[in-house]
NUGU-235552 format. One line per field, with one value per residue (C-alpha): residue number from 1; residue in three letters; x, y, z. Coordinates in nm, 3 decimals, always signed. Example, Ala and Ser with C-alpha at 12.3 -4.5 7.8 and 13.67 -1.06 7.14 Angstrom:
! residues 2
k 1 2
r ALA SER
X +1.230 +1.367
Y -0.450 -0.106
Z +0.780 +0.714
***
This chain:
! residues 281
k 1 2 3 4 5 6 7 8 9 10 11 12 13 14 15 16 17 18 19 20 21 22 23 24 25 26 27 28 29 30 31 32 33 34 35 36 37 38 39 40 41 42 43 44 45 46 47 48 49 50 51 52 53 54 55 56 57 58 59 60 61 62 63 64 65 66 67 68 69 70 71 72 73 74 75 76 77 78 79 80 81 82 83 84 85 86 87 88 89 90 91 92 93 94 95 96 97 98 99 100 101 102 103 104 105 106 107 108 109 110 111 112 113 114 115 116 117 118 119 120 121 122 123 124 125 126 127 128 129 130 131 132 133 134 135 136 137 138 139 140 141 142 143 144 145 146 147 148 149 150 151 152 153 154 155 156 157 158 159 160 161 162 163 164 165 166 167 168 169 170 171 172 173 174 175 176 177 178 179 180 181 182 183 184 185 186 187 188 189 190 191 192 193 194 195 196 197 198 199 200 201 202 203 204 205 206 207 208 209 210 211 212 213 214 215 216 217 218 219 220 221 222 223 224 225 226 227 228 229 230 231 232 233 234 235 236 237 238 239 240 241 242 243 244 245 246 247 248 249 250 251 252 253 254 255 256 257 258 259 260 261 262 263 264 265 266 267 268 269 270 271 272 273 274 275 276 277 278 279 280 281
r UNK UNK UNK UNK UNK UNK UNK UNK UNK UNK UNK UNK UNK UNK UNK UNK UNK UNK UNK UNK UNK UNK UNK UNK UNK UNK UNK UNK UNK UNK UNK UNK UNK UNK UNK UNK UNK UNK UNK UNK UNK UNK UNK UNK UNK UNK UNK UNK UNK UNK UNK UNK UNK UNK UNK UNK UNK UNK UNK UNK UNK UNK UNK UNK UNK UNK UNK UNK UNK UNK UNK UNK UNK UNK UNK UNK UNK UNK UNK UNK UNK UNK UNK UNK UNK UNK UNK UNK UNK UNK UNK UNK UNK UNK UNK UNK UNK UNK UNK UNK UNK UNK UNK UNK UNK UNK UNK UNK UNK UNK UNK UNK UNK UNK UNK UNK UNK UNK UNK UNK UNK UNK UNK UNK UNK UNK UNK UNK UNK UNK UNK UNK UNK UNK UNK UNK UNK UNK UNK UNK UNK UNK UNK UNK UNK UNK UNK UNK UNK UNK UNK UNK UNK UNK UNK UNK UNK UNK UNK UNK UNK UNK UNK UNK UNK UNK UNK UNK UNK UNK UNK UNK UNK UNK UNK UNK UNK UNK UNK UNK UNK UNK UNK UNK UNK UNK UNK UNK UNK UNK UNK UNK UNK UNK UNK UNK UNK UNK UNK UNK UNK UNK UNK UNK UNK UNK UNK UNK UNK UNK UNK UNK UNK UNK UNK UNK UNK UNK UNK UNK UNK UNK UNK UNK UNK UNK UNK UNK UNK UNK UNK UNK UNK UNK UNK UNK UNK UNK UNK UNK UNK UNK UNK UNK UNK UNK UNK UNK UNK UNK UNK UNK UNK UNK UNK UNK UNK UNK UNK UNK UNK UNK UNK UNK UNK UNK UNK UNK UNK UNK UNK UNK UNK UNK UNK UNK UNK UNK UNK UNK UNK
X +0.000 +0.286 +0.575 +0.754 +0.948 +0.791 +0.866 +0.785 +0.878 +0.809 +0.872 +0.794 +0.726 +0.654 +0.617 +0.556 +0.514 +0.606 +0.873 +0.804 +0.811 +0.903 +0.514 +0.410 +0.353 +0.229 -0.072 -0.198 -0.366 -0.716 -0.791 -0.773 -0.946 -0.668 -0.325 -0.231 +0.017 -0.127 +0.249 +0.407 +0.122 +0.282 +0.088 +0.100 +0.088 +0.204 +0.273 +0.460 +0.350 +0.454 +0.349 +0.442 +0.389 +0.412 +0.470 +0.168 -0.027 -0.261 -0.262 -0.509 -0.529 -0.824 -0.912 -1.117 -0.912 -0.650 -0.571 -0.194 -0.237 -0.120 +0.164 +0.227 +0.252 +0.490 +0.726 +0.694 +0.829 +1.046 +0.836 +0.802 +1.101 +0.997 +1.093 +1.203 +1.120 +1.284 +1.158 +1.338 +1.249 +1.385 +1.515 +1.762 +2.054 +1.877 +1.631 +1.925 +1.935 +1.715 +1.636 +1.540 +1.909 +2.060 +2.204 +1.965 +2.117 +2.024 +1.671 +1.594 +1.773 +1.519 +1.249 +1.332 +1.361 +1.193 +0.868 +0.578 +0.373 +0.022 -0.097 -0.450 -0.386 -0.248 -0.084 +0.181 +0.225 +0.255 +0.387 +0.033 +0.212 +0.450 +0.276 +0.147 +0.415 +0.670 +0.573 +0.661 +0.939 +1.071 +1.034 +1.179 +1.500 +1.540 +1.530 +1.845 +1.645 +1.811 +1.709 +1.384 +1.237 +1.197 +1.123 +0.855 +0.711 +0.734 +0.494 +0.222 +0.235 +0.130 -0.145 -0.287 -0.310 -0.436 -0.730 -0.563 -0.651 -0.295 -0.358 -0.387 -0.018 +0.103 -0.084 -0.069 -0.248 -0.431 -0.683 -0.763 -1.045 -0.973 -1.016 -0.747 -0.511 -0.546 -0.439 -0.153 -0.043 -0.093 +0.098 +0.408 +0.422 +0.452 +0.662 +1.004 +0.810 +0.866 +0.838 +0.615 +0.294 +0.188 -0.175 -0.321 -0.649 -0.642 -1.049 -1.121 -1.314 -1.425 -1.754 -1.894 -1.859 -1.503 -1.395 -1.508 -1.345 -0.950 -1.091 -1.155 -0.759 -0.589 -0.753 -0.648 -0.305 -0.276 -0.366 -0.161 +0.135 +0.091 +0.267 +0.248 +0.037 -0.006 -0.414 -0.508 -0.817 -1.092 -1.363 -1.435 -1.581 -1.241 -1.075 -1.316 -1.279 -0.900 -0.752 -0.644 -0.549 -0.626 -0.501 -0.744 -0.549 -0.720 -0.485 -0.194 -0.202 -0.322 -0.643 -0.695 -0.512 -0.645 -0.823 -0.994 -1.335 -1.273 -1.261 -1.548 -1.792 -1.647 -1.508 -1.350 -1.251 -1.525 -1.415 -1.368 -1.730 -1.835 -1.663 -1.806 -2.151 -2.086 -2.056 -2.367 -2.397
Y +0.000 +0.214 +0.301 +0.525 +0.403 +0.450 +0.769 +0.613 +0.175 +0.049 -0.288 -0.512 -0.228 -0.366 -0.130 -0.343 -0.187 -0.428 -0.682 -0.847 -1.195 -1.463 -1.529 -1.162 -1.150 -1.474 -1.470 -1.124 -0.951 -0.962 -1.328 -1.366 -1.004 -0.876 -0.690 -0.833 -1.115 -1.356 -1.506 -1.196 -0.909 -0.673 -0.449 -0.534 -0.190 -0.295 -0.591 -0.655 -0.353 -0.350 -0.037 +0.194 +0.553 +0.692 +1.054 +1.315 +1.039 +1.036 +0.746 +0.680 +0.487 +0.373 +0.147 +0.210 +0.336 +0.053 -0.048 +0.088 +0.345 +0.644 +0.423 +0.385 +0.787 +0.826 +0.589 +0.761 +1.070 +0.951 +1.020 +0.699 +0.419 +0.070 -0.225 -0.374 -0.294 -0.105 +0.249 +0.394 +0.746 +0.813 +1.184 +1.068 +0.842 +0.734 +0.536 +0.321 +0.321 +0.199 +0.546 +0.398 +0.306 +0.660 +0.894 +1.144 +1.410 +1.275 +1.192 +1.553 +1.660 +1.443 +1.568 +1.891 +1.911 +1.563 +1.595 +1.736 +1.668 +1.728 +1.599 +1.599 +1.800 +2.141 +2.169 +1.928 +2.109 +2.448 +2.663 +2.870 +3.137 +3.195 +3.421 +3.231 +3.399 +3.273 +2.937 +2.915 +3.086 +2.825 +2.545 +2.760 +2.846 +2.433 +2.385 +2.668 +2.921 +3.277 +3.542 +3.750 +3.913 +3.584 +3.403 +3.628 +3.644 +3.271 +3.308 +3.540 +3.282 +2.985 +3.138 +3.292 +2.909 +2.765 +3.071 +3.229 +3.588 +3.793 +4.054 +3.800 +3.645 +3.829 +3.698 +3.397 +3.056 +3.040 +3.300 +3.119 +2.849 +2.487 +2.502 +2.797 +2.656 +2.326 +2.486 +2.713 +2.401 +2.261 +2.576 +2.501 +2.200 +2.294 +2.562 +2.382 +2.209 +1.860 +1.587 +1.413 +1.528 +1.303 +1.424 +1.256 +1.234 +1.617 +1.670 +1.458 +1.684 +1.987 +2.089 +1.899 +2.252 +2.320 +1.954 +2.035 +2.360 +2.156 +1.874 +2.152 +2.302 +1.985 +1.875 +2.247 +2.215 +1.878 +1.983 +2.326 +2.133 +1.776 +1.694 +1.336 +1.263 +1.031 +1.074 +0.884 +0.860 +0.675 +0.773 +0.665 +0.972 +1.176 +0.881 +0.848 +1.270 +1.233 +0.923 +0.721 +0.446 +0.291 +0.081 -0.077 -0.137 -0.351 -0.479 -0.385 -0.509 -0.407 -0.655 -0.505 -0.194 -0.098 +0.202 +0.364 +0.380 -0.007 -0.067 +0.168 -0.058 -0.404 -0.421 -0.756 -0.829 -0.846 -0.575 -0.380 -0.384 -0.348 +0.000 +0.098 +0.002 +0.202 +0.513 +0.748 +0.789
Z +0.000 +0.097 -0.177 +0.072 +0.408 +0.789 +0.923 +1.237 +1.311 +1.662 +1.674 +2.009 +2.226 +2.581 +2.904 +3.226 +3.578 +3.849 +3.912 +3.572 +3.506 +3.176 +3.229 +3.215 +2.812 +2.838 +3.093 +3.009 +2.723 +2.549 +2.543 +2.970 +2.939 +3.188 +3.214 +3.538 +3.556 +3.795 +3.877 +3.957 +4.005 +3.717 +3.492 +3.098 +2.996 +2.652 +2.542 +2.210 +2.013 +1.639 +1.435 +1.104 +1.058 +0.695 +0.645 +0.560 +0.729 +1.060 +1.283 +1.541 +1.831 +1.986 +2.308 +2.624 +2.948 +3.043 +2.677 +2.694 +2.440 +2.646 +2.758 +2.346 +2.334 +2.648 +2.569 +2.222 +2.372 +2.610 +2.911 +2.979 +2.949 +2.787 +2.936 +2.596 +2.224 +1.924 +1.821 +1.484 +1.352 +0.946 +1.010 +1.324 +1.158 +0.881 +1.064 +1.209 +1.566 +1.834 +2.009 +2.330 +2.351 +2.289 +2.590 +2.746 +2.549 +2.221 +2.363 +2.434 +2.101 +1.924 +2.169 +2.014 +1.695 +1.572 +1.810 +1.904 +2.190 +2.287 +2.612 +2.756 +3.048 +2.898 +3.235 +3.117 +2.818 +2.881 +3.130 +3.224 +3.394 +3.139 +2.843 +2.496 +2.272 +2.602 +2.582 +2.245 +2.261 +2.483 +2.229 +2.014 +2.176 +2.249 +1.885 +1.853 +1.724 +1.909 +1.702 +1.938 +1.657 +1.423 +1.711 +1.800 +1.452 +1.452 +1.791 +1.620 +1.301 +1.491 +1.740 +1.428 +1.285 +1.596 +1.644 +1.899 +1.865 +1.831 +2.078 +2.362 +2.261 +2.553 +2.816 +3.024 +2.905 +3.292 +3.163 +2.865 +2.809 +2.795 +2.454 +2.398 +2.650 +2.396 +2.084 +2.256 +2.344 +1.961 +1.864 +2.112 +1.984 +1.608 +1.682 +1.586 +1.246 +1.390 +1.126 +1.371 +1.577 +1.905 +2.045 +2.321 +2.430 +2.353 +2.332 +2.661 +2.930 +2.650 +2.570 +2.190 +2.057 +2.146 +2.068 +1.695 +1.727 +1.841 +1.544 +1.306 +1.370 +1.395 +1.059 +0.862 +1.022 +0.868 +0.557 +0.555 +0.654 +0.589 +0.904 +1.018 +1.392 +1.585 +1.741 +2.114 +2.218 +2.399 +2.127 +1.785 +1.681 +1.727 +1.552 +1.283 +1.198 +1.186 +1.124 +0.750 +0.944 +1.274 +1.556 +1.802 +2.144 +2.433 +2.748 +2.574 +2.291 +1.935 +1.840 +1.497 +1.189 +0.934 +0.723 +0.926 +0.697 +0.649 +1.056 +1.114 +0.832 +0.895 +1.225 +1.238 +1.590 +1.875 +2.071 +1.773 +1.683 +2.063 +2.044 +1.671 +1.817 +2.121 +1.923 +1.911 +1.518
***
């Protein structure tokens, strides 16, 4: 289906919290309906997860609370360390080198320059004392851009693309909305052009109106800049507005990929359908 290379391979990506066990992967997952190793007590976050990224192209992942998908995005990022697994991005050494193996250093370089993050709680994304231009300013200057005036035109550019009216750049994201403190965060995280966009869970807890509002940006920005993302979330609808292609995640493990018009008509795998049926249409 796809000429071009992954932007993005993860290849047995397992995060387990606990002592861990060599029963862990083995007792857990969808088929015993649990992520609990009953040997050792440990938590199957994630449990052998294989996926591809192409570039220009939107991922989603989907699964009910527990399914290990936000554990997918951290470990992504580096928030989170993975117990084993391979993760290979094509614009750091040619797509080469395991980066869960690389020093700290080159972690946050990639962080920088190769990444974008957008978490549900804008309080993890933003500093909300610091003012809007400020806080993207500061990914700026991580990605080695010095220069104020650039930087600050650079500021105004984004918060214009994310709906951010200009004459509030100065002022601190706490007196902003939910929904505006979401898309300063969406413009922080562009700020430094990364190749690849994570976003998760980044409409859970906003009003219907002001989800569409975040759906209606991230959808323009991906079509103004054809950046690759990576979507989370609980609901199909979000999923079904964004995504080309989908994973389905449940105890840590992905049950079913495909296009995401092709899941959302012929779901194949039980739980998959359970959650298509689930949705309010």
């Amino acid at each position: 289906m796809h000429e071009e290379e992954p932007l993005l391979r993860v290849r047995g990506m397992s995060k387990i919290y606990g002592p861990g066990c060599e029963n862990c992967l083995l007792l857990t997952g969808p088929e015993v309906e649990s992520n609990r190793c009953p040997r050792c007590g440990s938590i199957v976050s994630c449990g052998g997860v294989s996926l591809d990224v192409y570039p220009g192209e939107i991922l989603g992942v989907v699964g009910e609370s527990g399914s290990g998908k936000s554990t997918l995005i951290k470990t992504l990022c580096f928030d989170e360390e993975p117990t084993g697994g391979e993760m290979f991005l094509r614009g750091v050494d040619g797509g080469k080198t395991n980066l869960w193996t690389v020093s700290k250093q080159k972690k946050r370089w990639i962080r920088n320059h190769q990444m974008g993050v957008v978490y549900q709680n804008p309080h993890l994304g933003l500093r909300l004392d610091f003012s809007s231009g400020g806080n993207i300013a500061e990914k700026l200057i991580a990605a080695d851009w010095y220069h104020v005036g650039r930087i600050r035109e650079r500021a105004r550019d984004l918060l214009a693309k994310t709906e951010i009216p200009i004459e509030r750049m100065d002022e601190p994201p706490k007196r902003f909305s939910g929904g505006m403190q979401q898309r300063v965060q969406i413009s922080k995280a562009l700020a430094n052009d990364p190749p690849l966009l994570l976003l998760d869970e980044v409409t859970t807890g906003l009003d219907v109106s002001v989800q569409a509002q975040i759906l209606d940006v991230i959808r323009q920005l991906q079509r103004d800049l054809g950046i690759t993302m990576i979507v989370v979330s609980h609901d199909f609808g979000v999923i079904r507005m964004l995504a080309d292609r989908t994973v389905v995640m449940k105890n840590g493990r992905i049950v079913e990929e495909g296009l995401t018009d092709q899941i959302m008509e012929d779901p194949q795998h039980a739980y998959t359908q359970l959650l298509v049926n689930s949705m309010i249409w």
